[in-house]
C-alpha positions as CSV (number, residue, x, y, z in Angstrom):
1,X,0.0,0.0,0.0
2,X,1.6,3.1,-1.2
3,X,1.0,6.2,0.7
4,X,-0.3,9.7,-1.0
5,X,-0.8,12.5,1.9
6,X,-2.3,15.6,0.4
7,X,-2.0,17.6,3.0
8,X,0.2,20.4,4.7
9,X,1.5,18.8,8.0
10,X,2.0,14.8,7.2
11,X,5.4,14.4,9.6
12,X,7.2,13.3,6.4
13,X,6.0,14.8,3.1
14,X,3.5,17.1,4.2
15,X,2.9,20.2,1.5
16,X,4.5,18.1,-1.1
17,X,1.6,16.7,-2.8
18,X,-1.1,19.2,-1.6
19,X,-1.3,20.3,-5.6
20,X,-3.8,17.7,-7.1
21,X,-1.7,17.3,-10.3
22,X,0.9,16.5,-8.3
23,X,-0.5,14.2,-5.9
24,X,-1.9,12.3,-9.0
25,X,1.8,11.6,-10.3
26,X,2.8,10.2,-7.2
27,X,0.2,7.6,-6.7
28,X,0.7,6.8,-10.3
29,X,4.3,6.7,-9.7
30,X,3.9,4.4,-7.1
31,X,1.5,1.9,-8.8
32,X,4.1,1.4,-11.6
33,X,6.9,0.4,-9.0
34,X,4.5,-1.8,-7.6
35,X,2.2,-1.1,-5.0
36,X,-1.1,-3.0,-4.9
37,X,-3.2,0.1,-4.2
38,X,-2.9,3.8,-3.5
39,X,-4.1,5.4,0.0
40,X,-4.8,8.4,0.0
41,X,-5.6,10.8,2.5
42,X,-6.2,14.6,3.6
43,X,-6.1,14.9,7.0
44,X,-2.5,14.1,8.8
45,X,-2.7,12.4,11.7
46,X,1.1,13.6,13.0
47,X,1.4,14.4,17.0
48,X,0.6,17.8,17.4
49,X,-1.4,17.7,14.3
50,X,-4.7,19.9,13.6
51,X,-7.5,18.0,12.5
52,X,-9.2,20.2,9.4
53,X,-12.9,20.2,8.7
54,X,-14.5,17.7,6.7
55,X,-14.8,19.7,3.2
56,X,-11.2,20.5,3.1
57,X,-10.3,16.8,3.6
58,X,-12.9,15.3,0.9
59,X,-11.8,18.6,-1.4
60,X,-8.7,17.3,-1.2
61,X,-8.6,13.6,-1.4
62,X,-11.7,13.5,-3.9
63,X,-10.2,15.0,-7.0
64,X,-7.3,12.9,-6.3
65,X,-8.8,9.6,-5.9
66,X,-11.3,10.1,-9.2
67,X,-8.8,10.7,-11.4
68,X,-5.9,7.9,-10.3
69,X,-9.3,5.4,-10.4
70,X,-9.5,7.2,-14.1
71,X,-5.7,6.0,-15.0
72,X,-6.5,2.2,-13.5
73,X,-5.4,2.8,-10.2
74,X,-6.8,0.8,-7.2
75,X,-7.1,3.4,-4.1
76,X,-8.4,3.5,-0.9
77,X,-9.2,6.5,1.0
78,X,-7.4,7.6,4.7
79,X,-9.7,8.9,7.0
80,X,-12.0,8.7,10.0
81,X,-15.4,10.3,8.6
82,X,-18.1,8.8,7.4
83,X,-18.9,12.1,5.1
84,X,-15.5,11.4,3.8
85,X,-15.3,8.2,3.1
86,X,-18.3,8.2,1.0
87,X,-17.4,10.7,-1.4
88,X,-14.2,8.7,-1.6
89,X,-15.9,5.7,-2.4
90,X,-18.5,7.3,-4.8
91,X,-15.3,8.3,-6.6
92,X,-14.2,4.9,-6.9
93,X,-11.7,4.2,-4.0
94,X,-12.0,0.7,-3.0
95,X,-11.1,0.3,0.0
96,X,-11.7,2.7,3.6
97,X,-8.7,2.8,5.7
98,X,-9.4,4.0,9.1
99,X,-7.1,5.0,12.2
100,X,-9.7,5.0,14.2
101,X,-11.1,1.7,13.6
102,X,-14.5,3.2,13.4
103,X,-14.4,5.0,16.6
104,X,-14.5,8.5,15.6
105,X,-17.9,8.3,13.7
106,X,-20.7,6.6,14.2
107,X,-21.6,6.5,10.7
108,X,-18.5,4.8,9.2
109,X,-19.7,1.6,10.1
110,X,-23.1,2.3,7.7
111,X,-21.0,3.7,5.1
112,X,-19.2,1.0,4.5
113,X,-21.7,-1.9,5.2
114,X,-23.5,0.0,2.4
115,X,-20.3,0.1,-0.2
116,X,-19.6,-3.4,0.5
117,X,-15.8,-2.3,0.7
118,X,-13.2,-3.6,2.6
119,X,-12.1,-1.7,6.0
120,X,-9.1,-1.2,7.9
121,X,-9.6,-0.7,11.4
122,X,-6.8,0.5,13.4
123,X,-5.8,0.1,16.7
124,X,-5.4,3.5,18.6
125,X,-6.8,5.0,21.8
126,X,-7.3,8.5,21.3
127,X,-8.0,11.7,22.7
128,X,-11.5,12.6,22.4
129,X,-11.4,15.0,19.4
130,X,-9.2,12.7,17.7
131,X,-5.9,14.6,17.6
132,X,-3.0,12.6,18.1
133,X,-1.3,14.2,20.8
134,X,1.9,11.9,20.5
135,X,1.5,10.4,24.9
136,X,1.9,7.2,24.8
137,X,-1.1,5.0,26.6
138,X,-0.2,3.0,30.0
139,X,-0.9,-0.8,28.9
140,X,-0.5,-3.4,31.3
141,X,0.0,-6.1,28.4
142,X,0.2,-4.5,25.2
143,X,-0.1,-7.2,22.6
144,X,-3.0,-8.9,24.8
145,X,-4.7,-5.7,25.0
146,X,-4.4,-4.3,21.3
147,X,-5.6,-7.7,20.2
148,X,-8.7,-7.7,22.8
149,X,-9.6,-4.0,21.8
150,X,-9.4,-4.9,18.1
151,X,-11.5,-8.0,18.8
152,X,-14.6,-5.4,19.5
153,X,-14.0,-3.3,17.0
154,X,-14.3,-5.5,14.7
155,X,-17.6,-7.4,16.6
156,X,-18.6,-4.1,16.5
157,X,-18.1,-3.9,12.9
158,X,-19.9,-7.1,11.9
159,X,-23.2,-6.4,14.5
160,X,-23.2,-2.7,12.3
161,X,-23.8,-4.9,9.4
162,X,-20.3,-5.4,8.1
163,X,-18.9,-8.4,6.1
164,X,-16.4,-9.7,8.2
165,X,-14.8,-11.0,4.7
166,X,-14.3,-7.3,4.5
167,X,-12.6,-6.3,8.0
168,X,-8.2,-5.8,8.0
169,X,-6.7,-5.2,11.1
170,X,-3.6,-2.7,11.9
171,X,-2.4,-2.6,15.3
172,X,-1.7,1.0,14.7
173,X,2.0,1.3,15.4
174,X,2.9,5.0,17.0
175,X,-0.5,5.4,17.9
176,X,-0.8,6.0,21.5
177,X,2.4,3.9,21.9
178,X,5.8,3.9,22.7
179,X,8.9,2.7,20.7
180,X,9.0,-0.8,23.4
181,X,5.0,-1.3,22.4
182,X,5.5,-0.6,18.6
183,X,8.5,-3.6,19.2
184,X,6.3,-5.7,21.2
185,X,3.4,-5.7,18.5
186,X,5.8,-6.4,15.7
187,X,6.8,-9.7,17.7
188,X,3.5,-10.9,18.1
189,X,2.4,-10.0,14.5
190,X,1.8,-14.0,14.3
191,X,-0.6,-13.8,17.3
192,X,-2.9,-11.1,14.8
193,X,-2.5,-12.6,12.2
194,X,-3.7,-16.2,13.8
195,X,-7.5,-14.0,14.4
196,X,-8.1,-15.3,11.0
197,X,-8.2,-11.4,9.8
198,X,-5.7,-9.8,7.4
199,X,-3.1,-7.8,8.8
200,X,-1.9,-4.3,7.8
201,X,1.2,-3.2,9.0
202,X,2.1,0.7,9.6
203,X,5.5,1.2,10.5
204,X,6.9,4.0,7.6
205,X,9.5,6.6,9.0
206,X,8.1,6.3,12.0
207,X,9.2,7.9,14.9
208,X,10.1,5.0,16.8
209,X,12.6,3.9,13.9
210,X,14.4,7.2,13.9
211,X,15.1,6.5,18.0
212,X,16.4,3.4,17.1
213,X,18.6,5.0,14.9
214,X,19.4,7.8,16.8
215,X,23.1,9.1,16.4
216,X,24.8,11.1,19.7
217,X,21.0,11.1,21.2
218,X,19.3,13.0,17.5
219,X,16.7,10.7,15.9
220,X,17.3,9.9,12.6
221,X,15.0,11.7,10.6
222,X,12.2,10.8,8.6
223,X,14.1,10.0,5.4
224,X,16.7,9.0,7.0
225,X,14.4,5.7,7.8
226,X,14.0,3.9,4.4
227,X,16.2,0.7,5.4
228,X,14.8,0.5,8.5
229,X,10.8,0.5,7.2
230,X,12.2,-1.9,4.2
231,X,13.4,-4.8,6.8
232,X,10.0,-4.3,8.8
233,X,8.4,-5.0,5.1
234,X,10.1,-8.3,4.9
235,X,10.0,-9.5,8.4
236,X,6.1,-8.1,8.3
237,X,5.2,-10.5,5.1
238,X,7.7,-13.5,7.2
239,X,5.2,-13.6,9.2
240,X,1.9,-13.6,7.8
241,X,1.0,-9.8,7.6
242,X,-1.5,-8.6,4.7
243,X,0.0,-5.5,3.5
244,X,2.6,-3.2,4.6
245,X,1.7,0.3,4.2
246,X,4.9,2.9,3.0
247,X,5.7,5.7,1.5
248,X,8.7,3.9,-0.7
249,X,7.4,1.0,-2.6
250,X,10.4,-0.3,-4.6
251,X,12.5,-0.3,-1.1
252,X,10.0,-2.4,0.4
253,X,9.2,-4.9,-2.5
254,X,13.1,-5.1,-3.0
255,X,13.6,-5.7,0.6
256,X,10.6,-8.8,0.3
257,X,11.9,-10.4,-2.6
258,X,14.9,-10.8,-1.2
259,X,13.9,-12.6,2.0
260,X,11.2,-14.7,-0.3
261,X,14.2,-15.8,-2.7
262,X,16.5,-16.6,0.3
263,X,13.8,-18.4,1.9
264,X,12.6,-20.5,-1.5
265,X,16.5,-21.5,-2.2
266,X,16.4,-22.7,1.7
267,X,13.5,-24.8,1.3
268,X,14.8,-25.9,-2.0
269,X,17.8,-27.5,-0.4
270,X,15.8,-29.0,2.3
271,X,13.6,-30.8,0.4
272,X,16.4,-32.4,-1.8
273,X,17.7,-33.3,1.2
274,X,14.8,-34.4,2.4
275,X,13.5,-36.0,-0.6
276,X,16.0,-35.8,-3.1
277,X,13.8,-33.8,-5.6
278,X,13.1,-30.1,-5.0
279,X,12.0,-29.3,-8.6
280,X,9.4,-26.5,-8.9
281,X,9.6,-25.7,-5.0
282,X,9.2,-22.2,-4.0
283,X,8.2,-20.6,-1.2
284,X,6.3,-17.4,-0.4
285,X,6.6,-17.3,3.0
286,X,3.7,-16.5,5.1
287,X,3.5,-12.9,2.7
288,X,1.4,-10.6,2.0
289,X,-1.8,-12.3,0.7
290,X,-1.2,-15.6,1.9
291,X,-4.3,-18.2,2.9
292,X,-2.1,-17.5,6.3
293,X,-3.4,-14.3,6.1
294,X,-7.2,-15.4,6.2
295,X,-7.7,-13.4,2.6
296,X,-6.5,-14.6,-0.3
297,X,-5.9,-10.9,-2.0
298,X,-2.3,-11.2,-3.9
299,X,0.5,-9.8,-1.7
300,X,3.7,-8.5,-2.6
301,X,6.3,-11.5,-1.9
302,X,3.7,-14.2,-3.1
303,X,3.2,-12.3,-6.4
304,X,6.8,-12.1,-6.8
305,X,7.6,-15.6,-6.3
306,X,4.5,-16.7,-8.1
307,X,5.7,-14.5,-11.0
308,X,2.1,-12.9,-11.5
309,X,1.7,-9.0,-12.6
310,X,2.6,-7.0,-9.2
311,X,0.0,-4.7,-10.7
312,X,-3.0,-6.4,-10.5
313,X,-4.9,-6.1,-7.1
314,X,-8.0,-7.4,-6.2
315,X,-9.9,-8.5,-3.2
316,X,-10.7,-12.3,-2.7
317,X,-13.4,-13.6,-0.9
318,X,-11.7,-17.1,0.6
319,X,-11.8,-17.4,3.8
């Protein structure tokens, strides 16, 4: 999932796709290097951030999202308002990716019961008004209790009339969470992904990566963080996850094929060992789009080792 922000204030491109032209080259740029889909959004969601009114978002991501759909695009539409998300979807995005896992309006859930589109509902305890103030939460067992609090959202979902065919989950990484949480869900990523739902991962030039590569106590900054968000990628399709979402595509599906080739030669020799006949074995790991995954919608690695168009997204209904 490639990411488009058109706003002002996005912590790492913010103002540089606010133009519409503009932001329409970048999602196209991003398709043709490889991502599945396109998400867009208008509203950044930064610490310190200042939410902007509903018009302003759907003026901006709108436009956007009609005329990448125009050029074959698949996109799917950042945000937490109902008002939003169905303009975005009347416009042709495809999917409604949600940070606040259908918490911040009590609409959303209609919305998208009514579009039959996929959501992705985010883990993230938030202030009231929805600003991401950047304090992390007090958890006394973070994994256990992002994966309990995404369990309701997601009964919530279904009892609102959602398919839960349709339903990803994102443990929302940064999100009311400290660098040792953000860690802690990334090693537990098999526990999500053994709910049976798909799983998105979030971890782009996050803050939490520039600590880790802080030099003489100055995080690394945003751009700085390409490397680090491309090993996450690998290690995220490893183990089972859905979808990463990033703002560099080609670092990420670089960084994937090369764990998925290293892996496939590895199993190779093991089953000639094994058996003494590996012919035709490969291995896509437990990527992106795996049956692991609960959703059989084509990831990145198992596309790649499959040799199938990288371009081609589409939803499955296998479960």
């Amino acid at each position: 999932m490639g990411i488009v922000n058109v706003t002002v204030d996005s912590f790492s491109d913010g103002g540089r796709y606010l133009d519409v032209d503009a932001a329409v080259a970048h999602g196209l740029r991003l398709y043709e290097q490889g991502a599945d889909i396109v998400d867009v959004g208008g509203e950044s969601t930064r610490p310190g951030a200042t939410r902007v009114d509903p018009a302003t978002e759907a003026e901006r991501v709108v436009p956007v999202i009609r005329e990448l759909v125009a050029l074959g695009v698949p996109t799917s539409v950042d945000t937490m308002r109902a008002r939003v998300a169905e303009a975005a979807v009347a416009a042709g995005a495809v999917v409604v990716n949600d940070v606040s896992g259908g918490r911040a309006d009590a609409d959303m859930a209609k919305v998208v019961a009514a579009a039959g589109v996929p959501w992705i509902l985010m883990h993230w305890r938030a202030a009231a008004d929805y600003r991401h103030t950047g304090a992390a939460d007090s958890y006394g067992s973070v994994v256990a209790e992002v994966l309990g609090e995404l369990r309701v959202q997601a009964d919530l979902a279904v009892a609102a009339g959602v398919d839960p065919a349709r339903l990803v989950l994102d443990p929302g990484l940064g999100f009311a969470k400290n660098a040792d949480h953000n860690w802690e869900l990334l090693g537990a990523l098999p526990r999500f992904v053994d709910t049976g739902l798909p799983v998105l991962v979030g971890a782009s030039r996050k803050r939490f990566l520039g600590s880790l590569l802080a030099e003489a106590d100055t995080p690394r900054p945003p751009d700085g963080r390409e490397v680090a968000t491309a090993t996450i990628s690998a290690l995220a399709a490893e183990h089972g996850a859905w979808g990463v979402r990033v703002h560099d595509v080609r670092a990420s599906l670089d960084a994937i094929a090369v764990n998925d080739a290293w892996r496939a030669a590895a199993r190779r020799l093991a089953g000639a060992g094994q058996r003494g006949d590996s012919a035709g074995h490969h291995s896509a790991g437990r990527a992106p789009g795996s049956d692991a995954a609960g959703v059989r919608a084509p990831g990145i690695a198992a596309r790649r080792a499959n040799g199938t168009d990288s371009n081609r997204w589409t939803w499955g209904e296998e479960r």
